[in-house]
GUKOL-37882 format. One record per residue (C-alpha): x, y, z; residue number from 0; residue in three letters. Coordinates in steps of 0.25 Angstrom, whole numbers, plus 5000, padded with zeros to 4 digits. Layout:
N
node u: X; v: Y; w: Z; num: NUM; residu: ALA .
...
This chain:
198
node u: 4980; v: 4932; w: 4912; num: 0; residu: UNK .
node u: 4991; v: 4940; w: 4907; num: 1; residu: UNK .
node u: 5006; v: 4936; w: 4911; num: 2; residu: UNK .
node u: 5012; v: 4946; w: 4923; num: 3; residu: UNK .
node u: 5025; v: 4947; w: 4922; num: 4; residu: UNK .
node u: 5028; v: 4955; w: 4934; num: 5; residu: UNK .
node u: 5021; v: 4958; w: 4947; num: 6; residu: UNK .
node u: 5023; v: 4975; w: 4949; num: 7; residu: UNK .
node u: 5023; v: 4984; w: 4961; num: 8; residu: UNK .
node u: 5017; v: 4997; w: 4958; num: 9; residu: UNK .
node u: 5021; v: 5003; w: 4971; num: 10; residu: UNK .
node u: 5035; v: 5009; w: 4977; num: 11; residu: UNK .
node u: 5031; v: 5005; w: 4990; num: 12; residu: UNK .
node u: 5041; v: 4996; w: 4997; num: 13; residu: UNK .
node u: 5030; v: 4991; w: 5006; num: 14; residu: UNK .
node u: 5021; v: 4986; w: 4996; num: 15; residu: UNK .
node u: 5037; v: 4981; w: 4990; num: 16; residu: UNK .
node u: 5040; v: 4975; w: 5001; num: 17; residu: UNK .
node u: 5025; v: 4966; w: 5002; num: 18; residu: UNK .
node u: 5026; v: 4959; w: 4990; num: 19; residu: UNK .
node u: 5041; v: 4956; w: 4991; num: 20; residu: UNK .
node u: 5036; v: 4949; w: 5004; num: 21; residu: UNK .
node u: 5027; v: 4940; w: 4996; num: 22; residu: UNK .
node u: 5040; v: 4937; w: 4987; num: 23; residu: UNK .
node u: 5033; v: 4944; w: 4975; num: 24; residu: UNK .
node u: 5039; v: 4948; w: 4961; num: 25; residu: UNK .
node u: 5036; v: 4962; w: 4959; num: 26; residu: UNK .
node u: 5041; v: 4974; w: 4954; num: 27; residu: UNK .
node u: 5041; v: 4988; w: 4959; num: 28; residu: UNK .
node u: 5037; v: 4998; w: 4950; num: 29; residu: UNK .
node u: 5027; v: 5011; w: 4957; num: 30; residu: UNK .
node u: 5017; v: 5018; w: 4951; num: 31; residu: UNK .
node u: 5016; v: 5033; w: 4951; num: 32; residu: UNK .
node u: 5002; v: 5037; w: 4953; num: 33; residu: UNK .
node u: 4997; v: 5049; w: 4959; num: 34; residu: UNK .
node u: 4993; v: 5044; w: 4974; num: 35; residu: UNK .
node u: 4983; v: 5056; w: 4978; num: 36; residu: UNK .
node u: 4969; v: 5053; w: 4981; num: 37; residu: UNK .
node u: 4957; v: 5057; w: 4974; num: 38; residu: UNK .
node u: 4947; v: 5068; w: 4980; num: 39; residu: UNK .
node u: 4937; v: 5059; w: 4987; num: 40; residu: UNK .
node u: 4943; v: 5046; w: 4985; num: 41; residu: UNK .
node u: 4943; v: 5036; w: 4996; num: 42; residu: UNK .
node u: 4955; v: 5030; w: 5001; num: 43; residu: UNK .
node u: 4952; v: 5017; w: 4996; num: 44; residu: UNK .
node u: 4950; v: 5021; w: 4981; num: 45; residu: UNK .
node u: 4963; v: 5029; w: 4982; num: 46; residu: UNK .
node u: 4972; v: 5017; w: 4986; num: 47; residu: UNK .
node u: 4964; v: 5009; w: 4978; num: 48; residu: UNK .
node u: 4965; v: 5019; w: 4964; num: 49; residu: UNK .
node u: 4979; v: 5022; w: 4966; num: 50; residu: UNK .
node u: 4983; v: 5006; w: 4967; num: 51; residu: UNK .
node u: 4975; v: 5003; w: 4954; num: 52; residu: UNK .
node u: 4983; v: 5016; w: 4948; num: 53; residu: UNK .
node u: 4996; v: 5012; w: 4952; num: 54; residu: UNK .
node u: 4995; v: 4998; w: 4946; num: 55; residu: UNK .
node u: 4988; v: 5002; w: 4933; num: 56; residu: UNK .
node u: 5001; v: 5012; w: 4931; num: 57; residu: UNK .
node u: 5011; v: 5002; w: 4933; num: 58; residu: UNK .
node u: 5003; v: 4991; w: 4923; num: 59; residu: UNK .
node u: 5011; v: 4985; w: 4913; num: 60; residu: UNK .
node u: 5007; v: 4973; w: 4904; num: 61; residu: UNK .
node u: 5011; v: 4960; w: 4910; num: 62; residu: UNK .
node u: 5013; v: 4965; w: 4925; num: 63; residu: UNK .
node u: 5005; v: 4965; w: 4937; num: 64; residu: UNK .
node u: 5003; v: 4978; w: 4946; num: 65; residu: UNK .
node u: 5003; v: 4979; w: 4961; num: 66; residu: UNK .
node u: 5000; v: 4994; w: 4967; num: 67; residu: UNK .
node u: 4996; v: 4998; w: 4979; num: 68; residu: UNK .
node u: 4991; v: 5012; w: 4985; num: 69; residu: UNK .
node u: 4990; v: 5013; w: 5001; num: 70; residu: UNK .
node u: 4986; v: 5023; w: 5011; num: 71; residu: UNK .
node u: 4982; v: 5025; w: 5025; num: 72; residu: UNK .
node u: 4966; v: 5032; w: 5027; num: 73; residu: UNK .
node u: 4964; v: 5037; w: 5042; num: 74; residu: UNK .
node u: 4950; v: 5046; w: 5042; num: 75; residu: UNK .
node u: 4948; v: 5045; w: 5028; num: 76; residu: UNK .
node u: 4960; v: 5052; w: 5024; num: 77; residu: UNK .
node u: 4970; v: 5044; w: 5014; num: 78; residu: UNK .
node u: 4983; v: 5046; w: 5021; num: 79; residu: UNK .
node u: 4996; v: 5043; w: 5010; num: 80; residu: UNK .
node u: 5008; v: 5044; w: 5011; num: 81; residu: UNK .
node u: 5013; v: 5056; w: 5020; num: 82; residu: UNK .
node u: 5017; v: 5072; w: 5012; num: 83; residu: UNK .
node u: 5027; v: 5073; w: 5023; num: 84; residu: UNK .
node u: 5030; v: 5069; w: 5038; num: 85; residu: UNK .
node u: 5020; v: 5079; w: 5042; num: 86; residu: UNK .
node u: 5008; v: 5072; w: 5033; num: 87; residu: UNK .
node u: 5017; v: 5059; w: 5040; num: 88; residu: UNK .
node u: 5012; v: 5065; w: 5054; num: 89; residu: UNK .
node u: 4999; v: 5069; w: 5051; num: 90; residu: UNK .
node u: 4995; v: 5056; w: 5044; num: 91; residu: UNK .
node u: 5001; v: 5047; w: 5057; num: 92; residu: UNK .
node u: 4994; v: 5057; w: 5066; num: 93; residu: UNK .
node u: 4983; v: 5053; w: 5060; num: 94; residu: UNK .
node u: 4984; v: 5039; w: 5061; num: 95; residu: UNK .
node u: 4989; v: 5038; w: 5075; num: 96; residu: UNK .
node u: 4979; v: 5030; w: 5085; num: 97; residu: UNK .
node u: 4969; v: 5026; w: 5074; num: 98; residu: UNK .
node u: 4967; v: 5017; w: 5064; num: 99; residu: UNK .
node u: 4968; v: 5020; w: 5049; num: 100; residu: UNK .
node u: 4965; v: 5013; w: 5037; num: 101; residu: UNK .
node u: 4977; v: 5007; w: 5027; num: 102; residu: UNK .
node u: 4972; v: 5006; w: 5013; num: 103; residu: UNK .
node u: 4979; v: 5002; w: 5002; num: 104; residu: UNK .
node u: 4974; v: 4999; w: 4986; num: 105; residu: UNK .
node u: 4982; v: 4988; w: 4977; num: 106; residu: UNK .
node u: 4979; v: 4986; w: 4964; num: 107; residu: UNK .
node u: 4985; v: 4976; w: 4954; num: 108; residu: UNK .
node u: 4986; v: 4978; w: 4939; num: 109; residu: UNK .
node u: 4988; v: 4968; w: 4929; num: 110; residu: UNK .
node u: 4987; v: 4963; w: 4915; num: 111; residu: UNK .
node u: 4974; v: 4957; w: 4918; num: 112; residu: UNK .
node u: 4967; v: 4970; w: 4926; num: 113; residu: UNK .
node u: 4969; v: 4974; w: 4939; num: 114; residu: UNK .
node u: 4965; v: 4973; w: 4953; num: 115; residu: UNK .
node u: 4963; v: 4982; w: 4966; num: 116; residu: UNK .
node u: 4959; v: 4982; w: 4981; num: 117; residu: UNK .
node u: 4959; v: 4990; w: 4992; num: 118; residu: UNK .
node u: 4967; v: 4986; w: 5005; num: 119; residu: UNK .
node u: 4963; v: 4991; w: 5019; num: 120; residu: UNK .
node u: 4969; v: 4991; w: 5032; num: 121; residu: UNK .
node u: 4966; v: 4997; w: 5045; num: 122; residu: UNK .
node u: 4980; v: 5001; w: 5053; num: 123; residu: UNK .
node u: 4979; v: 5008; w: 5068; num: 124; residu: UNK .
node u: 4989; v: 5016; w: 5073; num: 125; residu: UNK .
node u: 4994; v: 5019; w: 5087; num: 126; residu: UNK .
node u: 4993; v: 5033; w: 5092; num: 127; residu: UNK .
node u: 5005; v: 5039; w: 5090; num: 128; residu: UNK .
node u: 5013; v: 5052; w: 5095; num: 129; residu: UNK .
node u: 5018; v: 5066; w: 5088; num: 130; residu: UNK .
node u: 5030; v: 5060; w: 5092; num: 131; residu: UNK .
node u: 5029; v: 5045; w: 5086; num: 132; residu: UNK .
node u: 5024; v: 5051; w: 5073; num: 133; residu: UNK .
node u: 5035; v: 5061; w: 5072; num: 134; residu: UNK .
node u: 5045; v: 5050; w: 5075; num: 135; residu: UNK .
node u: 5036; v: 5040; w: 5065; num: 136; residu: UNK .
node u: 5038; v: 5051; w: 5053; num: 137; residu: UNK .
node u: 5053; v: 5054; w: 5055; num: 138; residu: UNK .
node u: 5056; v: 5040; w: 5051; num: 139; residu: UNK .
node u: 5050; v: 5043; w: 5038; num: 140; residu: UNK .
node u: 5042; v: 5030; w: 5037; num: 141; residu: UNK .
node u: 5029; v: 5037; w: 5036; num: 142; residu: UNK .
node u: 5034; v: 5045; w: 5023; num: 143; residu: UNK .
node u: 5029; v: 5037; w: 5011; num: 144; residu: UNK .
node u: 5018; v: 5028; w: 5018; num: 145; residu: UNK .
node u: 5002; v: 5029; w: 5019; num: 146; residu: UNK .
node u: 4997; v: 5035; w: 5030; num: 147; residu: UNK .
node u: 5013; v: 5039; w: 5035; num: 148; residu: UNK .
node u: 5017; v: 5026; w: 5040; num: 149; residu: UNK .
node u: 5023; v: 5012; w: 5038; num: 150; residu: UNK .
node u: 5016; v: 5000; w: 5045; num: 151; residu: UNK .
node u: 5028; v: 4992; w: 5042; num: 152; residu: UNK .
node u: 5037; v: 5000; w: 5044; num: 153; residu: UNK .
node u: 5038; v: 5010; w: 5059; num: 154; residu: UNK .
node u: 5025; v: 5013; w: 5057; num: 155; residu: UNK .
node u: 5020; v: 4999; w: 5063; num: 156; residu: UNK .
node u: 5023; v: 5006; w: 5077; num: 157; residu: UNK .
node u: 5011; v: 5013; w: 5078; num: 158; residu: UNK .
node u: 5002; v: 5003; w: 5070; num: 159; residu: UNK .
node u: 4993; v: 4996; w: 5082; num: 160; residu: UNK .
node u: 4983; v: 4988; w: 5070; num: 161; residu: UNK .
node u: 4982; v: 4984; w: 5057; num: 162; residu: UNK .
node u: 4968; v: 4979; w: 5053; num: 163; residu: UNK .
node u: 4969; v: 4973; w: 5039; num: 164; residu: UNK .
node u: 4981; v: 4969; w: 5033; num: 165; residu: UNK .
node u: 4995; v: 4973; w: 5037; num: 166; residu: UNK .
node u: 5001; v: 4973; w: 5021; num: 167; residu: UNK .
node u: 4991; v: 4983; w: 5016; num: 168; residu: UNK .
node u: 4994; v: 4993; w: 5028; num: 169; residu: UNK .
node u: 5011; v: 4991; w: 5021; num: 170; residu: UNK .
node u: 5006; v: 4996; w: 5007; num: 171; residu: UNK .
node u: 5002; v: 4983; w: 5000; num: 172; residu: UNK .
node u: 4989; v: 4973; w: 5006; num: 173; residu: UNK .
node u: 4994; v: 4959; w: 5003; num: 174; residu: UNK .
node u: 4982; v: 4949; w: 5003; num: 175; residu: UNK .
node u: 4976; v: 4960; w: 4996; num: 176; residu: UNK .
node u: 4988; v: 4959; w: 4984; num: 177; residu: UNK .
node u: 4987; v: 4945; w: 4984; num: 178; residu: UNK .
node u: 4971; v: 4945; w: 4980; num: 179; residu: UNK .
node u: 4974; v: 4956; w: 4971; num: 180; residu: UNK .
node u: 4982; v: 4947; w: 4963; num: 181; residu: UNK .
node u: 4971; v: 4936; w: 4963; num: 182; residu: UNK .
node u: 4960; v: 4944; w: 4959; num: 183; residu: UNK .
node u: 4968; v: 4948; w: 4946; num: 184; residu: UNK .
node u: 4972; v: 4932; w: 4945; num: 185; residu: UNK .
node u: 4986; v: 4933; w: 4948; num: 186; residu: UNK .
node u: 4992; v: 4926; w: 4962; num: 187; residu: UNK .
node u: 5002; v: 4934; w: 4969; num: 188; residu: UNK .
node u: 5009; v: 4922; w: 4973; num: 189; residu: UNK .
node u: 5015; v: 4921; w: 4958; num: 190; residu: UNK .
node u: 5022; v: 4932; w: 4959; num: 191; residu: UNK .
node u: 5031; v: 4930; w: 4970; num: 192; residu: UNK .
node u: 5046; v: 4926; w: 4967; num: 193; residu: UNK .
node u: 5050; v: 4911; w: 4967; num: 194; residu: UNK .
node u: 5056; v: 4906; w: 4980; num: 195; residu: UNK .
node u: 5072; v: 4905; w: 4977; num: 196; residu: UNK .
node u: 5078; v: 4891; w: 4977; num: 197; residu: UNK .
Protein backbone atom coordinates (compact mmCIF):
# COMPACT_ATOMS: atom_id res chain seq x y z
CA UNK A 1 0.00 0.00 0.00
CA UNK A 2 1.37 3.45 -0.94
CA UNK A 3 2.59 5.78 1.78
CA UNK A 4 -0.14 8.87 2.28
CA UNK A 5 1.34 11.65 3.36
CA UNK A 6 -1.66 13.77 4.14
CA UNK A 7 -5.20 13.27 4.95
CA UNK A 8 -7.13 16.20 2.38
CA UNK A 9 -10.56 17.83 2.62
CA UNK A 10 -12.08 18.60 -0.56
CA UNK A 11 -14.76 20.54 0.62
CA UNK A 12 -15.02 24.39 2.05
CA UNK A 13 -17.65 23.41 4.38
CA UNK A 14 -17.01 24.23 7.74
CA UNK A 15 -19.46 21.63 9.03
CA UNK A 16 -17.87 18.85 7.47
CA UNK A 17 -14.35 21.00 9.02
CA UNK A 18 -15.79 20.99 12.10
CA UNK A 19 -16.43 16.91 12.10
CA UNK A 20 -13.40 15.66 11.70
CA UNK A 21 -11.64 18.31 13.95
CA UNK A 22 -13.97 16.66 16.38
CA UNK A 23 -12.29 13.09 15.91
CA UNK A 24 -8.82 14.99 16.45
CA UNK A 25 -7.93 14.36 12.81
CA UNK A 26 -5.03 15.86 10.60
CA UNK A 27 -6.33 17.21 7.55
CA UNK A 28 -6.03 19.85 5.25
CA UNK A 29 -8.79 21.95 3.55
CA UNK A 30 -8.41 22.32 0.07
CA UNK A 31 -12.27 22.64 -2.04
CA UNK A 32 -12.79 21.38 -5.20
CA UNK A 33 -14.56 23.47 -7.91
CA UNK A 34 -17.01 21.21 -9.80
CA UNK A 35 -19.97 22.10 -11.55
CA UNK A 36 -22.84 20.97 -8.78
CA UNK A 37 -26.04 20.92 -11.33
CA UNK A 38 -27.74 17.85 -11.71
CA UNK A 39 -27.96 15.85 -14.80
CA UNK A 40 -31.59 15.46 -16.70
CA UNK A 41 -33.06 12.53 -15.11
CA UNK A 42 -30.55 11.63 -12.67
CA UNK A 43 -31.76 10.55 -9.35
CA UNK A 44 -30.84 12.21 -6.41
CA UNK A 45 -28.73 9.66 -5.07
CA UNK A 46 -26.40 9.22 -8.33
CA UNK A 47 -26.04 13.04 -8.08
CA UNK A 48 -24.66 13.39 -4.48
CA UNK A 49 -22.88 10.17 -5.21
CA UNK A 50 -21.28 11.40 -8.85
CA UNK A 51 -20.39 14.89 -7.60
CA UNK A 52 -18.33 13.24 -4.30
CA UNK A 53 -16.40 10.96 -6.56
CA UNK A 54 -15.67 14.20 -9.00
CA UNK A 55 -14.71 16.32 -6.23
CA UNK A 56 -12.24 13.87 -4.82
CA UNK A 57 -10.82 12.57 -8.12
CA UNK A 58 -9.83 16.75 -8.86
CA UNK A 59 -8.11 17.27 -5.71
CA UNK A 60 -5.90 13.85 -6.25
CA UNK A 61 -2.41 14.12 -5.94
CA UNK A 62 0.12 11.46 -5.52
CA UNK A 63 0.82 10.34 -1.91
CA UNK A 64 -2.38 11.97 -0.35
CA UNK A 65 -5.70 10.78 0.71
CA UNK A 66 -9.12 12.64 -0.61
CA UNK A 67 -12.15 13.15 1.41
CA UNK A 68 -15.18 14.87 -0.48
CA UNK A 69 -18.63 14.93 0.24
CA UNK A 70 -21.76 16.33 -1.73
CA UNK A 71 -25.09 16.74 0.24
CA UNK A 72 -28.63 17.67 -0.43
CA UNK A 73 -32.09 17.65 0.86
CA UNK A 74 -35.01 15.48 -1.59
CA UNK A 75 -38.63 16.27 -0.51
CA UNK A 76 -41.18 14.74 -3.34
CA UNK A 77 -38.35 13.73 -5.58
CA UNK A 78 -37.03 17.17 -6.02
CA UNK A 79 -33.33 17.65 -5.29
CA UNK A 80 -33.32 20.66 -3.12
CA UNK A 81 -29.45 22.58 -3.04
CA UNK A 82 -28.47 25.24 -1.63
CA UNK A 83 -31.11 28.20 -1.97
CA UNK A 84 -30.76 31.06 -5.42
CA UNK A 85 -31.92 33.52 -2.90
CA UNK A 86 -34.12 34.11 0.15
CA UNK A 87 -37.15 33.67 -1.78
CA UNK A 88 -35.85 30.01 -3.10
CA UNK A 89 -34.81 29.99 0.96
CA UNK A 90 -38.86 30.41 1.65
CA UNK A 91 -40.04 28.22 -1.02
CA UNK A 92 -37.76 25.37 -0.21
CA UNK A 93 -38.53 25.64 3.93
CA UNK A 94 -42.43 25.99 2.73
CA UNK A 95 -41.94 22.94 1.30
CA UNK A 96 -40.47 21.14 4.17
CA UNK A 97 -42.58 22.44 6.88
CA UNK A 98 -44.67 19.60 8.72
CA UNK A 99 -43.44 16.61 6.68
CA UNK A 100 -40.52 14.55 6.61
CA UNK A 101 -37.78 14.84 4.02
CA UNK A 102 -34.97 12.74 3.03
CA UNK A 103 -31.05 14.02 3.72
CA UNK A 104 -28.77 12.40 1.41
CA UNK A 105 -25.32 12.83 1.16
CA UNK A 106 -22.41 10.96 -1.32
CA UNK A 107 -18.71 10.64 0.14
CA UNK A 108 -16.01 9.47 -1.64
CA UNK A 109 -12.57 8.82 -0.92
CA UNK A 110 -9.57 9.03 -3.32
CA UNK A 111 -6.29 7.41 -2.94
CA UNK A 112 -3.06 6.08 -4.21
CA UNK A 113 -4.37 2.70 -4.16
CA UNK A 114 -8.13 3.49 -5.86
CA UNK A 115 -11.10 4.95 -4.49
CA UNK A 116 -14.11 4.29 -2.47
CA UNK A 117 -17.75 5.79 -2.41
CA UNK A 118 -21.23 5.23 -0.55
CA UNK A 119 -24.33 6.98 -0.28
CA UNK A 120 -25.66 8.20 3.18
CA UNK A 121 -29.23 8.69 4.01
CA UNK A 122 -31.25 10.23 6.64
CA UNK A 123 -34.77 10.88 7.16
CA UNK A 124 -35.29 14.49 8.87
CA UNK A 125 -39.11 15.74 10.00
CA UNK A 126 -39.91 19.13 10.32
CA UNK A 127 -42.54 20.98 12.36
CA UNK A 128 -44.98 23.01 10.72
CA UNK A 129 -43.93 26.32 10.60
CA UNK A 130 -45.54 29.78 10.06
CA UNK A 131 -45.12 32.62 7.06
CA UNK A 132 -43.83 34.40 10.03
CA UNK A 133 -41.18 31.72 11.51
CA UNK A 134 -39.78 31.21 8.05
CA UNK A 135 -39.41 34.90 7.29
CA UNK A 136 -37.94 35.42 10.53
CA UNK A 137 -35.73 31.83 9.93
CA UNK A 138 -34.42 33.39 6.46
CA UNK A 139 -33.44 37.04 7.74
CA UNK A 140 -30.87 35.39 9.83
CA UNK A 141 -29.06 34.26 6.87
CA UNK A 142 -28.48 30.71 7.97
CA UNK A 143 -30.49 29.04 5.50
CA UNK A 144 -28.07 30.91 2.53
CA UNK A 145 -25.52 28.22 1.69
CA UNK A 146 -27.15 25.17 3.17
CA UNK A 147 -29.06 21.96 1.47
CA UNK A 148 -32.55 22.33 1.59
CA UNK A 149 -32.15 26.09 3.16
CA UNK A 150 -31.31 25.13 6.69
CA UNK A 151 -28.97 24.25 9.36
CA UNK A 152 -29.55 21.37 11.83
CA UNK A 153 -26.90 22.40 13.87
CA UNK A 154 -27.28 25.56 13.85
CA UNK A 155 -31.13 27.69 14.40
CA UNK A 156 -32.56 25.46 12.18
CA UNK A 157 -32.71 22.49 15.07
CA UNK A 158 -35.81 24.61 16.18
CA UNK A 159 -38.16 23.26 13.88
CA UNK A 160 -36.57 19.72 13.42
CA UNK A 161 -39.06 17.21 15.42
CA UNK A 162 -36.98 13.65 14.04
CA UNK A 163 -34.11 12.55 12.66
CA UNK A 164 -34.22 8.77 11.49
CA UNK A 165 -30.63 7.93 10.53
CA UNK A 166 -27.74 9.49 11.55
CA UNK A 167 -27.69 12.92 12.98
CA UNK A 168 -23.61 13.74 11.20
CA UNK A 169 -24.78 12.95 7.72
CA UNK A 170 -27.88 15.49 8.11
CA UNK A 171 -24.64 18.30 9.17
CA UNK A 172 -22.75 17.68 5.70
CA UNK A 173 -20.53 14.62 6.57
CA UNK A 174 -21.86 10.78 7.83
CA UNK A 175 -19.40 9.67 10.35
CA UNK A 176 -19.69 5.79 10.70
CA UNK A 177 -19.93 6.01 7.23
CA UNK A 178 -16.18 7.84 6.82
CA UNK A 179 -14.89 5.64 9.11
CA UNK A 180 -15.96 2.35 6.84
CA UNK A 181 -14.91 4.35 4.04
CA UNK A 182 -11.42 4.24 5.02
CA UNK A 183 -11.51 0.37 5.92
CA UNK A 184 -12.71 -0.61 2.74
CA UNK A 185 -9.73 1.17 1.01
CA UNK A 186 -7.43 -0.42 3.94
CA UNK A 187 -6.51 2.43 5.75
CA UNK A 188 -7.80 3.20 9.58
CA UNK A 189 -9.16 6.47 10.32
CA UNK A 190 -7.84 6.40 13.83
CA UNK A 191 -4.22 6.80 12.35
CA UNK A 192 -4.75 10.00 11.24
CA UNK A 193 -5.72 11.84 14.37
CA UNK A 194 -3.08 14.18 16.06
CA UNK A 195 -1.01 12.79 19.01
CA UNK A 196 -2.57 13.53 22.42
CA UNK A 197 0.02 16.55 23.78
CA UNK A 198 2.10 15.73 26.83
Amino acid sequence: MATIHSLILASGSPRRRELLEGLGVRFQVRPADVDESPRPGEAPGDYVLRLAIEKAAAQARPGELVLAADTTVVVDGEILAKPLDDEDARRMLRLLAGREHSVLTGIALHGPDGEAAEVDESLVRFAPLSDAEIDWYVATGEPRDKAGAYAIQGLGSLFVEAVEGNWSNVVGLPVPRVYRLFARLGYDLKDFRSSPRT
